[in-house]
C-alpha positions, 0 to 999 in steps of 0.5 A: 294580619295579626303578625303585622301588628305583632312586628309593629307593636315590636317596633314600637317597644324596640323604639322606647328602649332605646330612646330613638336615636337613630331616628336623631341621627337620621334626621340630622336632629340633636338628641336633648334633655328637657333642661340644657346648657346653652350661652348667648353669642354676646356672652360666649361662656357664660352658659345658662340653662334653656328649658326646652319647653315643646308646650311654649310655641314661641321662644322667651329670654328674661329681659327687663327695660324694654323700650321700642324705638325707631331707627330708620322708619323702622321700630327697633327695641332696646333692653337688658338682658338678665342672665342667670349662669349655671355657676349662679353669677348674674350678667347683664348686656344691653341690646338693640335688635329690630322688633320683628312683631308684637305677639299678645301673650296670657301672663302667668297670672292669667292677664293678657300681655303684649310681647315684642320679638326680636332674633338673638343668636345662641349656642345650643349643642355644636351649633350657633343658631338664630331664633326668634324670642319673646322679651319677657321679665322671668324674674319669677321663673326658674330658668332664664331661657325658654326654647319653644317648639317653633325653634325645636321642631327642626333642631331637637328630639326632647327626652323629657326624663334627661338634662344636661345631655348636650354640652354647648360648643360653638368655638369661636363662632359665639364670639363673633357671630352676632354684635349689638344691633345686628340680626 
């Protein structure tokens, strides 16, 4: 019994040692800092940082003049995004995406707040992936891009001591992979 615990106490220390890799590499899950690059599929390039936020559940991107609208029965929502690059310069691109649902969130200020959701295609390590995002004004954050759990859990192990571990690389998938008001 007690060397039973021994072995796993050892396994535990042998696990924190070594940051878990293997167990990345076992389930097929990108090894990441807790801040990242990354770039949007419509601005292959231009990275910007994504704050890996596994306290977030829903993902948020900084979009300002946010609109719902129908096309087709359906509600739609137009906005800007604002995106801040790692090498400081600002760009911004209108889009229309379906709005998947409204989500009531607390603002950061403590009030309560309504949130459209739309999926937006980026890159994130070698991968182009489609998540869904929060449209949010993050004029007061730090970061322009928030991945919460709900896309983290299957793709990434967070190291909350590291940044920058990845590096994102998508080819030319990024250029083609999403177009303006197309999920």
């Amino acid at each position: 019994m007690i060397a039973m615990r021994w072995l796993a106490g050892l396994a535990g220390l042998l696990c924190l040692s070594a940051p878990c890799a293997a167990a990345s590499a076992a389930t097929n899950k990108v090894m990441a800092g807790w801040l990242e690059p990354g770039y949007l599929a419509e601005l292959p390039g231009h990275k910007v940082k994504l704050k890996l936020d596994t306290g977030a559940k829903t993902s948020s991107i900084d979009a300002r003049n946010v609109a719902v609208f129908t096309r087709d029965g359906k509600p739609w929502v137009r906005f800007e995004l604002v995106l801040k690059g790692i090498g400081g310069k600002t760009k911004t691109i209108t889009l229309e995406r379906p709005r998947l649902r409204t989500v009531l969130i607390k603002e950061h200020d403590g009030r309560p707040g309504k949130r459209s959701v739309v999926k937006l295609a980026f890159c994130f390590s070698d991968r182009l992936h489609h998540a869904e995002f929060t449209l949010a004004d993050r004029t007061e954050f730090n970061y322009p891009v928030l991945l919460g759990r709900r896309f983290l859990a299957g793709v990434a192990v967070i190291d909350p001591q590291q940044t920058y571990l990845t590096q994102p690389d998508c080819g030319d998938t990024g250029k083609t992979a999403a177009k303006p008001g197309i999920s």
